[in-house]
ROKOL-702087 format. One record per residue (C-alpha): x, y, z; residue in one letter. Coordinates in pm, whole numbers, plus 50000, padded with zeros to 5 digits. Layout:
BEGIN
XYZA;...
! end
This chain:
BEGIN
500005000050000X;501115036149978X;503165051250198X;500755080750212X;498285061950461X;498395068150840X;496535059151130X;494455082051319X;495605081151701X;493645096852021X;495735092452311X;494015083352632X;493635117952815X;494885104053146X;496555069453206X;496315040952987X;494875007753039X;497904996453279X;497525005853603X;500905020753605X;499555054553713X;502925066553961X;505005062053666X;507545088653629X;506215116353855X;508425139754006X;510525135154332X;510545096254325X;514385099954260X;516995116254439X;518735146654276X;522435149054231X;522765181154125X;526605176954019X;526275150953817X;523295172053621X;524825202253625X;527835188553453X;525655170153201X;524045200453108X;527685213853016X;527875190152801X;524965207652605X;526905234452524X;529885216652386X;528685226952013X;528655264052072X;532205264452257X;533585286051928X;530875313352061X;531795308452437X;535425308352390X;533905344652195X;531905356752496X;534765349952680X;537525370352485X;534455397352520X;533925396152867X;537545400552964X;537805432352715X;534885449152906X;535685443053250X;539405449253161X;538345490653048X;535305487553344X;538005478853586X;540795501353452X;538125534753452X;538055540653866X;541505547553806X;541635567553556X;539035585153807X;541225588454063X;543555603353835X;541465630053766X;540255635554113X;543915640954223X;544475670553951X;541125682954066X;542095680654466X;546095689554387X;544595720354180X;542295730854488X;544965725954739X;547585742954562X;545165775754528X;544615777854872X;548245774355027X;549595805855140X;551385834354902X;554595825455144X;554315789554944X;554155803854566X;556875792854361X;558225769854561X;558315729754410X;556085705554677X;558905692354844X;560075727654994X;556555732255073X;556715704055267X;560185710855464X;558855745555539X;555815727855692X;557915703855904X;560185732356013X;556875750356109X;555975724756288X;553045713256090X;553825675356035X;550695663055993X;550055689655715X;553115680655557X;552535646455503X;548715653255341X;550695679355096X;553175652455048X;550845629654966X;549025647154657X;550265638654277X;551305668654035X;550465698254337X;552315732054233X;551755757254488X;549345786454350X;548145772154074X;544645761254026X;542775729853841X;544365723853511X;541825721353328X;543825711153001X;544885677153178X;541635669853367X;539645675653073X;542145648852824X;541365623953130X;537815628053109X;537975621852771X;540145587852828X;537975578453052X;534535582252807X;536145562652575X;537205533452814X;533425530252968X;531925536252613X;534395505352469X;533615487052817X;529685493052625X;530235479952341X;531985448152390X;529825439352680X;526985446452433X;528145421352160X;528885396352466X;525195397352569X;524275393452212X;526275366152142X;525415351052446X;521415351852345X;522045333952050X;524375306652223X;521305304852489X;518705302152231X;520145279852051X;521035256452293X;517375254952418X;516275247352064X;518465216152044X;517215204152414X;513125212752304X;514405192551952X;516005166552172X;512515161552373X;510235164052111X;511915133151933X;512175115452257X;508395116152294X;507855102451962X;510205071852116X;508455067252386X;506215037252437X;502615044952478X;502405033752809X;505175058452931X;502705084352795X;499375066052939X;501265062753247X;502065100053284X;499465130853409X;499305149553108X;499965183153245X;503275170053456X;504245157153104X;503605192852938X;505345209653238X;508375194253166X;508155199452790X;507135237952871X;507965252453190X;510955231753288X;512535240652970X;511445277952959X;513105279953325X;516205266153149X;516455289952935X;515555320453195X;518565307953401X;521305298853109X;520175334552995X;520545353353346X;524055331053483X;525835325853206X;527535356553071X;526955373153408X;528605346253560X;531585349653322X;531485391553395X;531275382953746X;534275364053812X;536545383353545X;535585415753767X;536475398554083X;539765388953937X;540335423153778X;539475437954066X;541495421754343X;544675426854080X;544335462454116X;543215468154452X;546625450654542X;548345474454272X;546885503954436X;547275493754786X;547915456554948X;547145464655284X;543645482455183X;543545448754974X;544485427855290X;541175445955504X;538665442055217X;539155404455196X;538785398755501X;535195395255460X;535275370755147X;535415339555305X;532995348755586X;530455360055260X;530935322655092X;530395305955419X;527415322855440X;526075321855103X;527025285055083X;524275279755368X;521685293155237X;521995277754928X;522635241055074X;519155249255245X;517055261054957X;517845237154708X;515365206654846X;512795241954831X;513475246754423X;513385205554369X;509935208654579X;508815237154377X;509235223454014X;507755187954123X;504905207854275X;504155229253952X;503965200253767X;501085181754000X;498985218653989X;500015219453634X;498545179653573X;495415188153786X;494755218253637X;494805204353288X;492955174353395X;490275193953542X;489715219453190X;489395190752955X;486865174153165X;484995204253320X;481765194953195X;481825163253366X;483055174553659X;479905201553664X;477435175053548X;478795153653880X;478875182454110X;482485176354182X;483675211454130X;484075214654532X;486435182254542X;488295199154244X;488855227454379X;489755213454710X;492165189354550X;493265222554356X;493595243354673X;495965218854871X;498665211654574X;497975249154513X;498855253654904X;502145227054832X;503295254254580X;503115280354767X;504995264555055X;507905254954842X;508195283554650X;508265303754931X;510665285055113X;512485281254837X;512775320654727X;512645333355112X;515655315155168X;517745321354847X;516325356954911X;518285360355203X;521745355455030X;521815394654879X;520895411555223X;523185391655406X;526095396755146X;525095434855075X;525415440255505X;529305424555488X;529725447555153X;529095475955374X;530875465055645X;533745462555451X;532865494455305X;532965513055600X;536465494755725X;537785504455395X;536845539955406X;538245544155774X;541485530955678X;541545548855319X;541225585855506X;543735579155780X;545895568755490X;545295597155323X;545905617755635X;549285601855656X;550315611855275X;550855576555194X;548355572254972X;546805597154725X;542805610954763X;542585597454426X;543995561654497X;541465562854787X;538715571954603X;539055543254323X;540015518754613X;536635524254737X;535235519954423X;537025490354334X;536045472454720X;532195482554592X;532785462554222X;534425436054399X;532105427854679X;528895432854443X;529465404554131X;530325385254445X;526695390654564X;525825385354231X;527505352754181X;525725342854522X;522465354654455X;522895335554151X;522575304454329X;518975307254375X;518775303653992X;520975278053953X;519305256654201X;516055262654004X;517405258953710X;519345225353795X;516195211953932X;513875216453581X;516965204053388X;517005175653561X;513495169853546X;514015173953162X;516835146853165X;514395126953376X;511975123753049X;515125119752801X;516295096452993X;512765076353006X;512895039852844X;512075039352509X;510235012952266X;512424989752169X;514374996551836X;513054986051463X;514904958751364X;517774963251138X;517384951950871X;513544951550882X;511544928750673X;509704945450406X;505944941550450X;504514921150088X;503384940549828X;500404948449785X;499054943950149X;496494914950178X;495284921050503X;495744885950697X;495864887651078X;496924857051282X;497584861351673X;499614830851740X;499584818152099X;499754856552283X;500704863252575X;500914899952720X;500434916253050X;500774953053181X;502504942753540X;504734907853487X;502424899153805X;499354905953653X;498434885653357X;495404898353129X;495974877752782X;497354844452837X;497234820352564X;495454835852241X;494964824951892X;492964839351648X;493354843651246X;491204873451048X;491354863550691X;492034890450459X;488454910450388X;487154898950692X;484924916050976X;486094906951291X;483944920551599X;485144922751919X;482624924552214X;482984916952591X;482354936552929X;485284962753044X;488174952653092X;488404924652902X;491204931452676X;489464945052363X;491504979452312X;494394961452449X;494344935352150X;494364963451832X;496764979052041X;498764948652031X;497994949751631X;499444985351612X;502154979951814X;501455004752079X;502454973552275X;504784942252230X;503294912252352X;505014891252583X;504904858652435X;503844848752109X;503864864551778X;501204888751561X;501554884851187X;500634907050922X;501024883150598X;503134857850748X;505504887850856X;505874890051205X;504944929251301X;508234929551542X;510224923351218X;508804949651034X;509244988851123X;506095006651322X;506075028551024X;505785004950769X;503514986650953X;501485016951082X;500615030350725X;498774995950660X;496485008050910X;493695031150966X;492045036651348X;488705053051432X;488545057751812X;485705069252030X;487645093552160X;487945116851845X;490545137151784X;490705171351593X;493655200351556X;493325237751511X;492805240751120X;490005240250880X;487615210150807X;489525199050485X;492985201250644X;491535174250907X;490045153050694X;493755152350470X;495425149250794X;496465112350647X;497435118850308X;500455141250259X;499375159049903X;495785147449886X;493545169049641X;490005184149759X;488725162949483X;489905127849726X;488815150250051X;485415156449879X;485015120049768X;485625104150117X;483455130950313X;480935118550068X;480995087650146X;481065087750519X;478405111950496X;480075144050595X;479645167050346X;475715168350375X;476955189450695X;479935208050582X;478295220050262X;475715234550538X;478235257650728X;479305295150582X;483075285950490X;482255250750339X;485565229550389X;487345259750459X;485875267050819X;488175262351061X;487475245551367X;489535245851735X;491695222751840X;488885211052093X;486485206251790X;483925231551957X;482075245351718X;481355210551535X;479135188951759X;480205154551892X;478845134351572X;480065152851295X;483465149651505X;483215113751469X;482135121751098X;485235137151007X;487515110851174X;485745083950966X;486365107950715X;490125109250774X;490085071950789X;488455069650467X;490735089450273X;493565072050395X;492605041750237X;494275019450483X;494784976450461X;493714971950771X;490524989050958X;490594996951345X;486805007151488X;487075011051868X;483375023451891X;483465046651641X;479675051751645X;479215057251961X;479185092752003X;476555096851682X;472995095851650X;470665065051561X;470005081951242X;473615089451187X;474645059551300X;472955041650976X;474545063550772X;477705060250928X;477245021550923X;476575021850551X;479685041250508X;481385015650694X;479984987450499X;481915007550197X;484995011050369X;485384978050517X;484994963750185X;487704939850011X;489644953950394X;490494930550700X;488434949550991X;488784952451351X;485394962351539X;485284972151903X;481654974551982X;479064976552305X;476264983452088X;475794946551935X;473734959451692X;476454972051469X;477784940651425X;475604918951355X;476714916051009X;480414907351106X;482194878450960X;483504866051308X;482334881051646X;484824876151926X;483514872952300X;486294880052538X;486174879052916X;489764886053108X;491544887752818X;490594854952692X;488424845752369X;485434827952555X;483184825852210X;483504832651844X;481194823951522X;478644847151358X;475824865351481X;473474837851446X;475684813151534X;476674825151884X;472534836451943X;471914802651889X;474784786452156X;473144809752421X;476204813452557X;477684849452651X;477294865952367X;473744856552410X;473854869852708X;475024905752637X;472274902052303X;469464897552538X;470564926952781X;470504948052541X;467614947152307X;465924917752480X;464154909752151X;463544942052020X;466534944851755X;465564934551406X;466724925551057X;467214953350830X;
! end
């Protein structure tokens, strides 16, 4: 068959038919931050070129950032040399700085002497030169505009590094989900599932974004720093560290005790997320039920969880910048005490003083920064992790290489040889079962809930592997085949329909890659659909929500028959496709079924025996085993179960068309 044929899929909202439900929710395993944090490196081994670039960048703006308080100080000390020198006394003009300052001493004015000895380029009465401060000024806009500009490419650089390794990880999960085994997804709460697609990843990116080239600026500027506090001064240098190792102790703590708080907070958003999600797709049953109090209840304490952690978690990593800023201006203040007395003693400059006290302020804050950054590296470690938590989910075993070609064309024989499966090792459901559907053939399926109905097409689909056994499509067993090859043999009608944001015709060709309105028109024809769409303003061209609510339940099932139809599929998969249509519908449907299933080997789940009365072979399974099978008539007249289930249902009022 062509290539161009595809099976229509509804995923169960919730959990699947295993009761696996626990199945990869948050907080099960322990974190090792390390070990994820260093994996997550790893990510950005393919934009190195552009880090080892945002590097070069970073140390070329904090080099002219760091180098500009001194160039201030330089032109504070021709401002305060200028205003010193105009004030001294006439007796004082003309005379070089060092006579000044042996006339002072022989005065006996020593502690004036050494402040005049202390100030660069002083010439007794004569005032600010301008000429000199204003050539500094002009250095020093040019250093702070270049510190700018290269700190501006380095944040641009870095956004594209950022972005683009985010795309790669969102690329990375969205092929891992197609991977995934079906019961991984059953198994999962769809909105934990999205939260780790979505907000896990988004909170990735906000924290590569905010850490990464400020973490880079941040420890360049501490180094810069520190080299030229000690140039300018090492015992100034000496008193501001003093304070470092006290900060990292400190900041140390409080990050040790939030980071439980941020792996709390992320596996909390996920259960409000999940809930939340679970309760908007099925509000109307949960108002038909009255359960909106229980919702919201249920709501209101993982709501209350949230809360709990998050604050916790941003309380305590808030803490780190207060308690960091208070030692900044402790050392500040020590700094400044020490700087004047300095001063006072001539052996340092005003202007040395002045960009020593700027430099203690740049050092002491991208400390705080690089602490305060650990609130968003703990948060952003813990979503990471959760992400690596879904890559690293098991994954459906591998197509076999080579596979074996499916024959050509497709005939459309079915034998289940000896089957075994289960959904817990512990818990058996099909056991031992055999069954052939000859190509062209109608087989029914019918039993109570439970009994293993859905669970055998999805063994025919591969959505699971059985445990013992073999399925063969043709003679070929379907586990030597590829799911692909084996998937576009087959179409599947489900009563859960399915519809995405896009117009009417674009749903219906949702199967077939280039198929022409003439084909769309043909099957919506034929399965009845186009008595409706022809009815609606935009014709095929109306475009319906991806929640299908502007097309009522029915003519949703319509247009997933529809779909089916066009596909033109080997192999036909009805799990109560009727179901959700009308008795008068439901004829037409059934006649358009009758079409469809012609010359094509068909799978029928049905409750409503009365669509399948006209089935080659009905099946009667009870715990997974096949209790009955033989036609209609036959099994009416074993009065066995399917008698049974006949009688409940019509109890002789169903009759022959």
């Amino acid at each position: 068959m062509s290539g161009e044929k595809t099976t229509t899929v509804k995923r169960p909202p919730m959990r699947g038919p295993g009761p696996m439900g626990n199945m990869g929710m948050p907080g099960e395993k322990s974190t090792n931050f390390r070990a994820s944090g260093m994996r997550f490196l790893k990510e950005l081994r393919p934009e190195r070129t552009k880090i080892a670039l945002v590097g070069l960048l970073a140390v070329a703006s904090v080099f002219l950032a760091v180098v500009g308080p001194k160039l201030l100080g330089n032109a504070t000390n021709v401002i305060f040399a200028g205003v010193v020198g105009k004030e001294l006394p006439e007796q004082f003009h003309g005379m070089t700085q060092d006579q000044v300052v042996a006339a002072l001493r022989q005065a006996d004015q020593g502690t004036f002497a050494d402040t005049i000895s202390g100030i660069d380029g002083l010439v007794p009465g004569q005032g600010i030169d301008f000429g000199h401060l204003r050539g500094i000024l002009v250095v020093v806009l040019l250093v702070y505009l270049g510190s700018f500009l290269f700190g501006w490419a380095q944040g641009r650089i870095t956004a594209g590094v950022v972005q683009r390794v985010v795309l790669r990880l969102r690329a990375d999960v969205e092929a891992k989900l197609s991977r995934l085994p079906l019961k991984y997804i059953d198994s999962q709460p769809r909105g934990e599932l999205l939260s780790r697609v979505t907000n896990d990843i988004d909170n990735v990116s906000q924290t590569l974004q905010q850490t990464l080239s400020q973490l880079i600026t941040s420890v360049l500027t501490v180094v810069g720093v520190l080299v030229m506090m000690f140039w300018i001064s090492p015992l100034l240098a000496l008193v501001a560290l003093v304070t470092v190792p006290l900060s990292m102790i400190v900041a140390a703590q409080i990050a040790k005790r939030s980071k439980p708080q941020f792996v709390q907070q992320w596996a909390s958003t996920g259960e409000v997320n999940a809930h939340v999600e679970e309760m908007f797709t099925g509000h109307t049953l949960v108002t038909v039920f009255g359960r909106q109090h229980e919702a919201a209840e249920v709501f209101a304490e993982r709501n209350e969880k949230l809360y709990e952690a998050s604050f916790k978690a941003q309380f305590i990593s808030g803490t780190i910048q207060p308690a960091l800023g208070f030692l900044a201006n402790l050392n500040y203040v020590i700094v400044a005490v020490v700087g004047g007395l300095r001063v006072a003693s001539g052996t340092m400059s005003l202007g040395d003083v002045q960009a020593f006290i700027q430099y203690s302020r740049q050092f002491t804050q991208p400390i705080t920064q690089i602490a305060s950054m650990a609130n968003l590296l703990q948060s952003g470690i813990a979503s990471v992790e959760r992400v690596f938590e879904l890559l690293d989910a098991e994954e459906q075993d591998p197509d076999p290489e080579p596979a074996q070609p499916l024959p050509e064309p497709v005939q459309g024989r079915v034998a289940f040889e000896h089957v075994a499966f289960s959904y817990k090792p512990d818990e058996p459901l099909i056991t031992d079962l055999s069954l052939v559907a000859e190509p062209g053939q109608t087989i029914a399926i019918v039993g109570p809930t439970g009994a293993g109905k859905t669970t055998l097409v999805n063994l025919i689909m591969r959505f699971y592997e059985v445990d013992g056994g073999r399925i063969t499509l043709d003679g070929v067993d379907t586990r030597a085949t590829t799911r692909d090859a084996l998937r576009s043999e087959m179409g599947m009608v489900l009563q859960d329909t399915w519809l995405f944001g896009g117009t009417i015709a674009e749903n219906i060709a949702y199967g077939v890659e280039h198929a022409t309105m003439e084909q769309i028109v043909e099957a919506a024809e034929a399965t009845h659909v186009d008595r409706f769409v022809r009815t609606l303003p935009d014709g095929y061209d109306t475009v319906i929500d991806d929640e299908g609510a502007n097309v009522s339940a029915g003519e949703k099932q319509l247009l997933t028959i529809a779909r089916a139809f066009l596909a033109d599929p080997s192999i036909l998969i009805l799990d109560e496709a009727t179901s959700s249509v009308d008795t008068r519908t439901e004829v037409l449907v059934q006649q358009a079924m009758n079409t469809l299933r012609s010359g094509r080997t068909s799978f029928v789940i049905a409750h409503r025996l009365s669509t399948i009365r006209d089935a080659d072979i009905i099946l009667v399974m009870e715990h997974g085993s096949i209790v009955e099978q033989g036609s209609h008539d036959e099994l009416l007249e074993a009065g066995g179960a399917y008698a049974r289930l006949y009688a409940s249902q019509f109890a002789g009022a169903a009759t022959e068309e």
